[in-house]
N, C-alpha and C positions, 0 to 999 in steps of 0.2 A: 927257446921259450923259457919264461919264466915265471916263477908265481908273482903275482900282483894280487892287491887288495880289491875284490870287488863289491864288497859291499861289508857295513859296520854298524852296529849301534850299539853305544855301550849299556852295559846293565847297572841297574840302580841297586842300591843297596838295601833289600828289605826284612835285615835279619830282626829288624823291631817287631814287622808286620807281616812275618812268612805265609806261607797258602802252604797248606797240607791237602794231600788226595792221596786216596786210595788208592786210583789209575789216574791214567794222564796219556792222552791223545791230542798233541798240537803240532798245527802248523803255518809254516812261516809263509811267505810272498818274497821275493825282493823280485825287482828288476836291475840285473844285468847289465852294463853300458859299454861290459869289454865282449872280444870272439876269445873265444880259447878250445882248448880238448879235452881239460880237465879241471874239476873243481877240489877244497877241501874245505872241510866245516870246523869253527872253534866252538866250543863249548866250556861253556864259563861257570865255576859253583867257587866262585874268591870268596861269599859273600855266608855261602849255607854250614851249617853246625854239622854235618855228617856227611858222608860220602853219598852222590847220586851217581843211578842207576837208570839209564835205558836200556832197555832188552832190544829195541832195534831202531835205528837211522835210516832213514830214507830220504834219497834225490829224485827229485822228476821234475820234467818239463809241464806235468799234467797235474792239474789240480787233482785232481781224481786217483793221481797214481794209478791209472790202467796202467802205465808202462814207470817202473822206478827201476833205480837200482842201489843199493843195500850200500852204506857208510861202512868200512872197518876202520877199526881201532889197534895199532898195531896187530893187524892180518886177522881182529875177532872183532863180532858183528857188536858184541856186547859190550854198550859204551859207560864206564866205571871213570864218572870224577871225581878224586879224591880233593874232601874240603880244602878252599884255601887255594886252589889251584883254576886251568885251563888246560884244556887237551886238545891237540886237533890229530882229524881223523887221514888217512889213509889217502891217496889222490881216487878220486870219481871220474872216473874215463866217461866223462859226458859234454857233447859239443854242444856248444852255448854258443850265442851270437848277439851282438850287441842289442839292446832293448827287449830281450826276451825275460819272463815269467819263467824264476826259478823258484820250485819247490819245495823245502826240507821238512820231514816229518819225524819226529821224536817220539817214542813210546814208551812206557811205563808199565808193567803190572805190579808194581811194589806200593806199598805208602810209605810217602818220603814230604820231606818240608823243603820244599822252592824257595830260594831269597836272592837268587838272579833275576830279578825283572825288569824287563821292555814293554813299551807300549806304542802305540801310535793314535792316532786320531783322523789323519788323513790315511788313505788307505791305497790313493792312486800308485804308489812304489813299492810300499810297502803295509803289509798286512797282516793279520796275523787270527788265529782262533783255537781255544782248545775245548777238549769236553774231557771229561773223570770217566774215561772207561780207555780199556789196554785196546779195546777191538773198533774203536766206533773211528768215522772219519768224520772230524769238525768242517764244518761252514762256510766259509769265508763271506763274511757280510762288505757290502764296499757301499761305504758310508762315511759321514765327517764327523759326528756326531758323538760318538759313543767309544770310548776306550776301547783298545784292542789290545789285548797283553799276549805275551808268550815267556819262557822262562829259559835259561843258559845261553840259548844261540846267538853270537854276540859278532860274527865275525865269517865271513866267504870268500876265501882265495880262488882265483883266473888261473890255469896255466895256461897262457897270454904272448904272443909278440907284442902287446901292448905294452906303449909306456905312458900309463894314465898319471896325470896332477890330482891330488888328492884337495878338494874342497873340503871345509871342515867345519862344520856350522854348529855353534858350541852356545849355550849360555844355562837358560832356565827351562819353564815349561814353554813361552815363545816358540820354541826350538825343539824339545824332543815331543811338541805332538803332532809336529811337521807337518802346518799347515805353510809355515813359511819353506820347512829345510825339502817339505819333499815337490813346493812350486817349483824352487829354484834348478831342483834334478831333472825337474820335465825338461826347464827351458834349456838347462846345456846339455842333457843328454839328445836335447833334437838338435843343437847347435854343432856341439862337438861329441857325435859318436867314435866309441873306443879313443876318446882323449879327455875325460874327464872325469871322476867319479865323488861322489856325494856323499860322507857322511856324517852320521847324527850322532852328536856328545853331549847334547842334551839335560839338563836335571829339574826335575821338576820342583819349584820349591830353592834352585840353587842361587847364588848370590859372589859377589867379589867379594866381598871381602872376608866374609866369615865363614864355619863350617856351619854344618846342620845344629840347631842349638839339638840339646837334652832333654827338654822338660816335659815332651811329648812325644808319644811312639812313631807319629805320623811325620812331625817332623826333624826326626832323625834320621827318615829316607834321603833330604834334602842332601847330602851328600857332602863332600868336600867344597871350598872357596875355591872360584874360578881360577883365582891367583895362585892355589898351590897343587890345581890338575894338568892347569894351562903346558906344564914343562912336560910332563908325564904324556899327555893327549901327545903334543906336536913330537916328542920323540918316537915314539910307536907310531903313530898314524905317517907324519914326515908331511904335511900339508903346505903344500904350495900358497895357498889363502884360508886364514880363518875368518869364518863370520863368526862376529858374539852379537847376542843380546841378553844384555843383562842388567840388573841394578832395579827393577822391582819390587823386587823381596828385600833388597836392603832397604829400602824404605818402609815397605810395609809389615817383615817382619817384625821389629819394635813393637807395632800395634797389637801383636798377636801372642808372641812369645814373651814372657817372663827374663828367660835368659837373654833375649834377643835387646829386650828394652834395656839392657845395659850395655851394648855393645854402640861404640862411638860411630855413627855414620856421617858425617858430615860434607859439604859441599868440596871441603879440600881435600877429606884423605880418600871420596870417592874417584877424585882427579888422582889424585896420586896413584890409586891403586890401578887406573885404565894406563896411566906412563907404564905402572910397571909391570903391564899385561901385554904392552906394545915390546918395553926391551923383550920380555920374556919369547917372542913370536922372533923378533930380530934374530935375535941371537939362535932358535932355530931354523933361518933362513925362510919364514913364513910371511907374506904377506898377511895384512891385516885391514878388516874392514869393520867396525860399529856403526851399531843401530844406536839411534837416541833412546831413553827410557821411552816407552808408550802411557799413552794415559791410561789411568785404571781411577775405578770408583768400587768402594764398599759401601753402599749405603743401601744394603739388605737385613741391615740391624745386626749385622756379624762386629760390626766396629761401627760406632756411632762416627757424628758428623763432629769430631771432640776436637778443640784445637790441635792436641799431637796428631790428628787425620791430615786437619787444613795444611800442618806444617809441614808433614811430610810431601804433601802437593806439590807448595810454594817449593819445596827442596827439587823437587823433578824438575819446575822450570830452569831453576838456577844450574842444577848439574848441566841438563842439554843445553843450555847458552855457554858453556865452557866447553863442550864439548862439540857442539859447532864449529868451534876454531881449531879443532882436529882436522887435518886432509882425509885421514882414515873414515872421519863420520859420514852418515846418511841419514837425512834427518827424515828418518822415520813416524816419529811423530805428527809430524804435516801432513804427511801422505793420509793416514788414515783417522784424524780427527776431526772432528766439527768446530764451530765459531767458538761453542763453550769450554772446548778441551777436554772431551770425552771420546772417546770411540763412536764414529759415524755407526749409524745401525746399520747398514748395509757391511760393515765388515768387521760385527761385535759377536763374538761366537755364543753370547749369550749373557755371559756374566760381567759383562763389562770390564774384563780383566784379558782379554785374549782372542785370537782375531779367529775368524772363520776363513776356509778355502780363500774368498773371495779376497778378504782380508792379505791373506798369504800371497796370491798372487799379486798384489798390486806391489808388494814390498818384494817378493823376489826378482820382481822387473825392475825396481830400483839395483838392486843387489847385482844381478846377473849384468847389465846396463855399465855399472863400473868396473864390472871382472873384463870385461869385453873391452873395455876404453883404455884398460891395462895390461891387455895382452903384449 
């Protein structure tokens, strides 16, 4: 046996915007898609200004934790990460079976400031809920609707005869609020049990070509440029297939951001930057798959209807027509817009920027459709 990766979502960086508590009781969901005997948990604070502290970790098969058993930390229950860093815990002699509802709960009696943070939106793999107290047991809501956060836990090793291909669905918000990344988990984890596994790289807010601009707190979560995590992602991960979607925010950040509106996006060095998103996956040995831009609409009076709106539009059509002439592409776009070039309502999660379940699913069955044609 050996360890495998079985489940992953990376943490976004929210030392601009950290959450402080008193106590802290959260816990995670994932689903499972290898067998194994034993699990280990990572714990991520790369991101927070001082060392965190949980007084105790817990595994279970049971939401409820009627039956857990305790995380150590080289041979001690009390998990201490020092800023800047990731730890992982101790092997959990617990038999896991492919599609099963794994547990992790994390506890707190300190007040400390969190700036590892996860989220989700779709809830069917993965899930998540905390409450500000050391004793209480959070929730779990299963909903599409409503943010789900949790904070450090970033990462779940298999000890596995499994040798799962690692999928690896990467871009902006599209993507880490996995209404897309976590369709596409249902459809191959019922396709290919213990031979597949799904994870989420996500950022919300992220973009090819540039980082997170400065000029606001919010968005300086937005993280790194696709183009300079892409190497980082497919090294550590080691992804058989990436999916991206991305290039929204490069058009529409301009509109919004001060620094952003100096930053050159244009229809060529957007091309340019997918070329060298593709060598970048090559030369990892990663298959590669894109999504078209999707349509989106501001016109909630957040950004008027100003010609730099129009133009950035006109720019979307023009990228996805170049990028149609990629084998990599799936044009996305088609799938889920109407005659006018907006988001059909049946799969517009609301804000006319981002799809619902419904949404999700129609584009992972494009997605999962081509993984399968390429096997």
């Amino acid at each position: 046996m050996e360890w495998k990766l079985g489940w992953y979502h990376s943490c976004d960086n929210y030392r601009t915007l950290p959450f402080t508590f008193p106590e802290l009781t959260e816990v995670i969901q994932a689903v499972i898609n290898l067998s194994g005997k034993a699990v280990r948990l990572n714990l991520s604070n790369l991101y927070g200004k001082t060392k965190l502290v949980f007084q105790k970790v817990e595994v279970s098969l049971d939401e409820k934790f009627h039956v857990k058993q305790t995380a150590t930390f080289n041979g001690v229950a009390r998990a201490e990460i020092v800023q800047g860093t990731i730890i992982m815990s101790d092997p959990v002699w617990l038999k896991v079976s492919a599609g099963m509802k794994l547990y992790v709960k994390l506890s707190s009696c300190v007040k400390q400031t969190y700036s590892d943070f996860c989220c989700t939106y779709d809830t069917t793999m993965t899930n998540a809920a905390f409450v500000r107290n050391y004793k209480g047991l959070p929730h779990l809501q299963r909903s599409m609707t409503a943010r789900r956060g949790w904070f450090c836990l970033n990462e779940i090793n298999i000890l596995t005869d499994n040798m799962p291909g690692i999928i690896n669905m990467t871009g902006d918000s599209l993507v880490e609020m996995g209404q897309i990344s976590a369709s596409v988990a249902e459809v191959m984890y019922r396709a290919y049990p213990e031979e597949v596994v799904v994870v989420n790289t996500g950022i919300s807010g992220g973009r090819l070509l540039y980082d997170a601009p400065d000029d606001e707190q919010l968005y300086q979560t937005f993280g790194l440029s696709l183009l300079k995590r892409a190497s980082t992602e497919a090294q550590k991960i080691n992804p058989i297939w990436t999916i991206a979607f991305i290039g929204s925010n490069d058009l529409l950040m301009p509109l919004l951001s001060k620094e952003a509106a100096g930053q050159t996006v244009t229809v060529e060095t957007f091309l340019q930057g997918i070329l060298q998103l593709r060598r970048t996956l090559v030369e990892r040995n990663s298959r590669f798959i894109l999504g078209t831009i999707l349509p989106f609409s501001l016109g909630h009076g957040t950004v008027p209807h100003t010609s730099r709106y129009i133009q950035a539009v006109e720019k979307r059509f023009k990228i996805n027509q170049q990028l149609y002439l990629l084998p990599e592409t799936i044009d996305c776009s088609r799938i889920v817009e109407d005659e006018n070039h907006c988001l059909k309502a049946e799969y517009d999660f609301g804000d006319h920027l981002h799809l619902n379940k419904r949404g999700g699913q129609k584009i992972a069955a494009a997605i999962c459709a081509k993984i399968s044609a390429g096997d």
